[in-house]
C-alpha positions in Angstrom: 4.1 -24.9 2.1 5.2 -22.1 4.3 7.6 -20.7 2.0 4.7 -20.6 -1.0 2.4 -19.0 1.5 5.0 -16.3 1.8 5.4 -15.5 -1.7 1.5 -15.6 -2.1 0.7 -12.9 0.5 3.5 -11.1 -0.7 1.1 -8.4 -2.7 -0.8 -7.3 0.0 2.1 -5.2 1.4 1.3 -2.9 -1.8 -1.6 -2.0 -0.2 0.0 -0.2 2.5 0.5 2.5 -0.2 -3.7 2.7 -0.5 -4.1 3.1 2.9 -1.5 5.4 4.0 -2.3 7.9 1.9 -6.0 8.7 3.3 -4.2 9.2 6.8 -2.2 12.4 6.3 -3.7 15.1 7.6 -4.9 18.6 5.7 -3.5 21.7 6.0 -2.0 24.4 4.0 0.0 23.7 1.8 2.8 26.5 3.3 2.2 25.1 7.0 2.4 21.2 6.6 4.2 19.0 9.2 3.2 15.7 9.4 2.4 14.3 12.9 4.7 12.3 15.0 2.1 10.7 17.0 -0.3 9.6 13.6 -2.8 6.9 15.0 -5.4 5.9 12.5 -7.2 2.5 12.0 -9.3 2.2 8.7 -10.9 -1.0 7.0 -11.0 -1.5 3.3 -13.0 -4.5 1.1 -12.8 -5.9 -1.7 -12.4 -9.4 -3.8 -10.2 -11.7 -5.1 -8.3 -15.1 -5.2 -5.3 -16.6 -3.5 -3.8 -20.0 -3.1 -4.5 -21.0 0.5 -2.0 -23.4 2.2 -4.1 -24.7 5.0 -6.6 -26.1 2.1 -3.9 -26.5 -0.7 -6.4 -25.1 -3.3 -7.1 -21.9 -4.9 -9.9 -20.4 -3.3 -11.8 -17.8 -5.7 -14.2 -15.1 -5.7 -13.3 -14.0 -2.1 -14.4 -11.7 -0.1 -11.3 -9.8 1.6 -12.1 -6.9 4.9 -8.7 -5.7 5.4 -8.0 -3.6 8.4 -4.7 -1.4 8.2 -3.4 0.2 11.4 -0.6 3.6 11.6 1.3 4.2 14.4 3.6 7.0 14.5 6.7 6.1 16.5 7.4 9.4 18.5 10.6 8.9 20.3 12.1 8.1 17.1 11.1 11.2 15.7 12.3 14.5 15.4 11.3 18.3 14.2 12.0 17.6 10.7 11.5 13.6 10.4 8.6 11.1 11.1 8.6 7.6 11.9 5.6 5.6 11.4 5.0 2.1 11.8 2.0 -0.1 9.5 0.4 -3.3 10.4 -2.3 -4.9 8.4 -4.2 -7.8 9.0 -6.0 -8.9 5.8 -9.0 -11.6 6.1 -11.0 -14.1 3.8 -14.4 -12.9 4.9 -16.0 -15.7 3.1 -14.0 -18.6 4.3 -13.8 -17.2 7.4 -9.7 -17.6 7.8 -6.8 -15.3 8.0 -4.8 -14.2 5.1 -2.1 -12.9 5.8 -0.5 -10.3 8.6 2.2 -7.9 7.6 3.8 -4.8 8.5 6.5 -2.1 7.3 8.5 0.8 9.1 9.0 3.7 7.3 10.9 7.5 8.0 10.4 10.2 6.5 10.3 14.0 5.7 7.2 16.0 7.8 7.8 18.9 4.9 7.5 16.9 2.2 6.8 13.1 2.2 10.4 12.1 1.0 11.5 8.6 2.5 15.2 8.9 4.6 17.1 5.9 5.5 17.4 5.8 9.6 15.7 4.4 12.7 15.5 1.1 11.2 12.9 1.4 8.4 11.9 -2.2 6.8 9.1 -3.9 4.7 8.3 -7.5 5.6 10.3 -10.4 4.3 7.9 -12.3 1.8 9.2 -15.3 2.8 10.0 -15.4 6.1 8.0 -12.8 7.5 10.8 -10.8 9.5 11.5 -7.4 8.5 14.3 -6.8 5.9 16.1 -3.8 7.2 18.4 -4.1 3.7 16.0 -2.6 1.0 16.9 1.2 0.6 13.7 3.2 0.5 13.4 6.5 -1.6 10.7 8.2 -3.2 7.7 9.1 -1.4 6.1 6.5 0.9 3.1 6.9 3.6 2.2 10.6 2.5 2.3 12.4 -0.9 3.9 15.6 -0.5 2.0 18.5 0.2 -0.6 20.2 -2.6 -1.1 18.6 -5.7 0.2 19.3 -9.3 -0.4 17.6 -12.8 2.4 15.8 -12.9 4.3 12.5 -12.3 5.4 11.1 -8.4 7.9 8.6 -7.6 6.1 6.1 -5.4 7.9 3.9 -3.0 6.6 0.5 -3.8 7.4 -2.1 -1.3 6.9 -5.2 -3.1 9.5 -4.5 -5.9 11.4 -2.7 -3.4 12.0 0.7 -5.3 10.1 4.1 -6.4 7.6 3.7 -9.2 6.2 6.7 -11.2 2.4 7.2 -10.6 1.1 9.5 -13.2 -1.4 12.4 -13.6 -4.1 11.1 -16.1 -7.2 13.4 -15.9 -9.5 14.9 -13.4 -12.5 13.3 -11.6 -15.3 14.3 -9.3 -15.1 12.8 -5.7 -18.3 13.4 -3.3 -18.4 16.8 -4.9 -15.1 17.6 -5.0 -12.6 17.8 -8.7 -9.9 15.5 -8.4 -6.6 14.6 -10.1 -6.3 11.4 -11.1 -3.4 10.0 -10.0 -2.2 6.4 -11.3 0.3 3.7 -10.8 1.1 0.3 -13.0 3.7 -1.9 -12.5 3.4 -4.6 -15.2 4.7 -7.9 -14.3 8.0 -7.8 -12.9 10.0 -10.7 -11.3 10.3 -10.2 -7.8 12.1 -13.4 -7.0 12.1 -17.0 -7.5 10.5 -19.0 -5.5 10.5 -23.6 -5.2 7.0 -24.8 -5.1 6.0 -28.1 -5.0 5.9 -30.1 -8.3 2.0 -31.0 -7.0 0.4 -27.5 -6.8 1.8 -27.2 -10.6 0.9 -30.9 -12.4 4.2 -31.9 -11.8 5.1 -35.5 -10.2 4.4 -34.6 -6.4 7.8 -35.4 -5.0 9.7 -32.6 -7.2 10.1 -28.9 -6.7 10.0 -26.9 -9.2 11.8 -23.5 -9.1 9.5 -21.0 -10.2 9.9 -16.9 -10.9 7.6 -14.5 -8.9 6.0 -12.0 -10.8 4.2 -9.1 -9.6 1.8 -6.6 -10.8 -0.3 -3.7 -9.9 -2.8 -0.8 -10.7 -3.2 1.6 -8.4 -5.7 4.7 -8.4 -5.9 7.8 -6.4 -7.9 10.7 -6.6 -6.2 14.1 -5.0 -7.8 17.4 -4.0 -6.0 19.3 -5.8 -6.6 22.5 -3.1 -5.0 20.3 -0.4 -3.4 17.7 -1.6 -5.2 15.2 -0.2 -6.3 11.7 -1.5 -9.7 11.6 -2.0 -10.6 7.6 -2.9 -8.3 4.7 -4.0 -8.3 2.0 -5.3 -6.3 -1.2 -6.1 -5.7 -4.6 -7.7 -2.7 -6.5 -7.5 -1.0 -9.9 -8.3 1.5 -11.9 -7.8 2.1 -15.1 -10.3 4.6 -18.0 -10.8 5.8 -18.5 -14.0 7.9 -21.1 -15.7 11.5 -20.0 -18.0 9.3 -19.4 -21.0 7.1 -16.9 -18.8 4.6 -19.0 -19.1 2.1 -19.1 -15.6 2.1 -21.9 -13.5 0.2 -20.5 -10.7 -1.7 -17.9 -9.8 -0.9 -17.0 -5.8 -2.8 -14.0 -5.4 -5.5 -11.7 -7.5 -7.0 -8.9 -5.3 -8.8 -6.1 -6.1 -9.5 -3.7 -2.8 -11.2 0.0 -2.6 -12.2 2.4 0.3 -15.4 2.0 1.3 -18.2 4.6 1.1 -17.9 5.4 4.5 -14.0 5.8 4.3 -14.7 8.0 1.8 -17.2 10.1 3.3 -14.8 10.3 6.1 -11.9 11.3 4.3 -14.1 14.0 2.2 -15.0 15.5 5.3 -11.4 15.4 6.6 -10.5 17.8 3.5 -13.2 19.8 3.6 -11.9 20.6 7.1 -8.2 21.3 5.1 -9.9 23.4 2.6 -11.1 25.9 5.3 -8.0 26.3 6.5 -6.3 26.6 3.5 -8.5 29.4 3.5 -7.6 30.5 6.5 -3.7 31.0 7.3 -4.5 32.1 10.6 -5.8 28.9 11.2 -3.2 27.1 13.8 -2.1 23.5 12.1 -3.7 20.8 14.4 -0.3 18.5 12.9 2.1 21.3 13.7 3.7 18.8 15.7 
């Protein structure tokens, strides 16, 4: 059952992506650096399902608190790259149990978001839970890059382990404030293949079964388009097991997770901070560095 419990949590490093992105800080566009030293803890809820091993049952219509921590790693750092390191502990409000506990490294550009190989960046093994320093990280990853246009991004998304376009699709109104749209899908998309056992499935209990693991997402973000900055987000995600016809055998995980009103709030007032001083070039950057 461990490695199904792997797979099944295996989404929730996706939301990394949601988090990360309200913890840049605002500036001008023409002054950005992002911080070495980046601490930030923020909590997000939301709903879902997932396959829990201790009970050996899907348990559904959830409720899910998940806190994310970012750490920058200084030493590791330098005048033109950042290091930060993400942990997230995600929690089954309603049950009352963990869900899972996973983390990534990433290194990047301060100028402009774009993910370098170095100082060994990883994302979480699925299965056994150590970091895989193999998978080669580009695209942008814990920040967008600075100011924000109408068009497409390349997304570094950790669960398929590549970039992934996220799209301009309109304009919105956040607390106030018009924001583009931002928006990512990855339809389902075999991750790896997984044995589970024949009993989870219908299938006589002392068999395994070897089973593909799909993955799929929709992610949302609204940027300030003055600064750059994400606004609100939100996510849902899943991970499936599916048989050679592609037919599903198992569900492992369906969560859906947004900011809260108070993250919001909190971010809003974070930008309108970055608005003044985009307003302001004589303004000294508080992540100069």
């Amino acid at each position: 059952m461990r490695r199904v419990s792997g797979f099944v949590l295996t989404l929730l490093g996706a939301f990394f992506i949601v988090v990360a992105v309200l913890l840049r800080f605002w500036i001008a566009p023409s002054a950005v650096k992002f911080p070495l030293d980046e601490y930030q803890v923020v909590t997000l809820t939301g709903t879902g399902s997932y396959f829990s091993p201790s009970q050996s049952k899907e348990l559904n219509g959830v409720s899910v608190r998940a806190t994310y921590t970012t750490r920058g790693d200084v030493p590791a750092g330098t005048g033109s790259r950042a290091v930060w390191n993400q942990f997230v502990s995600v929690l089954d409000v309603t049950n009352r149990q963990p869900i899972s506990y996973v983390s990534i490294r990433e290194a990047f550009n301060r100028s402009n978001g774009q993910l370098v190989q170095c100082c060994g960046a990883y994302v979480t093994n699925p299965v056994s839970g150590r970091p895989n320093h193999a998978v080669h990280m580009t695209g942008i990853g814990p920040v967008f890059p600075p100011g924000a246009q109408k068009t497409t991004y390349m997304l570094f998304d950790s669960v398929v382990a590549r970039p992934v376009p996220v799209r301009y699709t309109g304009t919105s109104t956040v607390v106030g404030i018009t924001a583009y749209r931002h928006v990512e899908t990855v339809p389902p998309t075999k991750f790896g293949v997984e044995q589970v056992p024949g009993s989870l499935i219908g299938e006589p209990a002392q068999a395994e079964v070897s089973l593909g693991a799909y993955y799929s997402t929709t992610q949302t973000f609204y940027v300030d388009p003055v600064t750059g900055g994400p606004l609100d987000t939100m996510q849902r995600a899943e991970v499936t097991f599916r048989d050679a016809t592609g037919a599903t055998r198992l569900v492992a995980s369906d969560i859906s997770i947004a900011a809260t009103p108070a993250s919001v709030q909190a971010v809003v007032n974070k930008d309108i901070s970055g608005r003044n001083t985009t307003l302001s070039p004589a303004t000294p950057s508080r992540s100069s560095g």
